[in-house]
N, C-alpha and C positions, 0 to 999 in steps of 0.2 A: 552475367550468367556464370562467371567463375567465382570463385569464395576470393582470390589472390585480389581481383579488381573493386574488390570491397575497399583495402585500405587505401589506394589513392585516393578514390571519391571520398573518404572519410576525411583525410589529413589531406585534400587536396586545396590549393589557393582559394579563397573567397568562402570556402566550407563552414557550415556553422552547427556546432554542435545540433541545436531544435532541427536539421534536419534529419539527424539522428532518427529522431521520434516517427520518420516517415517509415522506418523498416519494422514499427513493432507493429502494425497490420499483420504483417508478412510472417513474423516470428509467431504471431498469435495462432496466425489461422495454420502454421506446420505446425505448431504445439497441438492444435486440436485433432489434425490429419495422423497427431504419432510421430511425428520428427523424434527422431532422440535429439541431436541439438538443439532444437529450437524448445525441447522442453527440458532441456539442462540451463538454454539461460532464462527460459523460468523459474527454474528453482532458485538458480543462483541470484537471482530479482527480486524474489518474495520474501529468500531468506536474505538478504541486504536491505529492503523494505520492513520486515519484522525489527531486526535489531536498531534500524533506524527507530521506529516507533519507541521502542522499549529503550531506548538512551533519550529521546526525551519524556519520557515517563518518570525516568529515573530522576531526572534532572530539575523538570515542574514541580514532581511530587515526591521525591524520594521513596521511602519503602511504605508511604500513607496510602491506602484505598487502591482502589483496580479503578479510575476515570472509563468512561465509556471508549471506544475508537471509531469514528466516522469515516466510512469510507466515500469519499469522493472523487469526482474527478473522471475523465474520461474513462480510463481502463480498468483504475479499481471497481467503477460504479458499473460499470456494464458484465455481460456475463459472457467471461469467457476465464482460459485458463490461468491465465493472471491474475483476475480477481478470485478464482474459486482457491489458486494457491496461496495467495497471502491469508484468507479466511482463514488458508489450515493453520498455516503458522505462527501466526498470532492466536489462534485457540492452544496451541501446542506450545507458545513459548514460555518458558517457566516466570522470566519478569511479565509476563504482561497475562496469566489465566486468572479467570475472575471478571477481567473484561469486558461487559457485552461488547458486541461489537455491530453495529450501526447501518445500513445499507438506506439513506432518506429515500424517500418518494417526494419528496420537496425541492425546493431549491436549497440547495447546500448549507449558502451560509444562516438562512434562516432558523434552519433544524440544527446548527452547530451549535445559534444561540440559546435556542428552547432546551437544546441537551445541558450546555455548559449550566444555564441558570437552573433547573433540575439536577443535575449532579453538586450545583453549590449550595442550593436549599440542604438537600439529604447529609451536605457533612454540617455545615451549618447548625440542622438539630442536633446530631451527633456529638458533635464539640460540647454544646451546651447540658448533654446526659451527663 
C-alpha cells in the first residue's frame, strides 16, 4: 500500500524479475483512470519500446525500406494504453515512419510469416527493376 514497500518485494530474496510483469495490470489500468505516474511510465515504455524497434530496424536493414512492425503479445496486442502509446511513437519516430504497422487478428506467428514472405516478395521485385 506504500510506494517505499515496493522495493523490498522487488529486490527481495527469491524475487524474480517476470514477477515484475504482475504490477503492469495495475500500472495500465491507473494510466487509464489518469495517474500521472502510471502514465509517465508509459511513456517512458513505449518510448524505450519504439527506439528498441528502430535499433533493430536499423540493424536488419540499415537505411533500406520501412519492413512492416507486428505488434504482438499480450499488452501490445490488447487495447489499452500501452498499446495505443507505442502505436503513436512508432508512427512518430523519424527511423521507423513509412512503417505500417500490424495489429493480427491471427495467431501471431502465422501473420509474421505471411507478412515477412509479402514484404520479401515486394523488395524482391524491386531489386530486380
Amino acid at each position: 500500500s506504500q510506494p517505499m514497500q515496493l522495493i523490498p518485494w522487488a529486490y527481495g530474496e527469491g524475487k524474480e524479475w517476470a514477477k515484475m510483469a504482475d504490477l503492469a495490470p495495475l500500472c495500465l489500468e491507473g494510466a487509464a483512470e489518469g495517474d500521472k505516474v502510471c502514465s509517465e511510465i508509459i511513456g517512458e515504455c513505449t518510448t524505450a519500446l519504439a527506439g528498441s524497434v528502430a535499433a533493430l530496424r536499423r540493424r536488419l536493414f540499415g537505411g533500406e525500406g520501412a519492413p512492416p512492425i507486428v505488434l504482438v503479445g499480450g499488452l501490445v496486442s490488447a487495447e489499452n494504453p500501452l498499446a495505443r502509446g507505442l502505436q503513436e511513437k512508432l508512427r512518430t519516430h523519424g527511423d521507423l515512419r513509412g512503417s505500417e504497422i500490424i495489429r493480427p487478428r491471427s495467431e501471431a506467428v502465422l501473420g509474421a510469416a505471411a507478412m515477412a514472405q509479402k514484404w520479401g516478395q515486394r523488395r524482391h521485385r524491386e531489386d530486380r527493376c
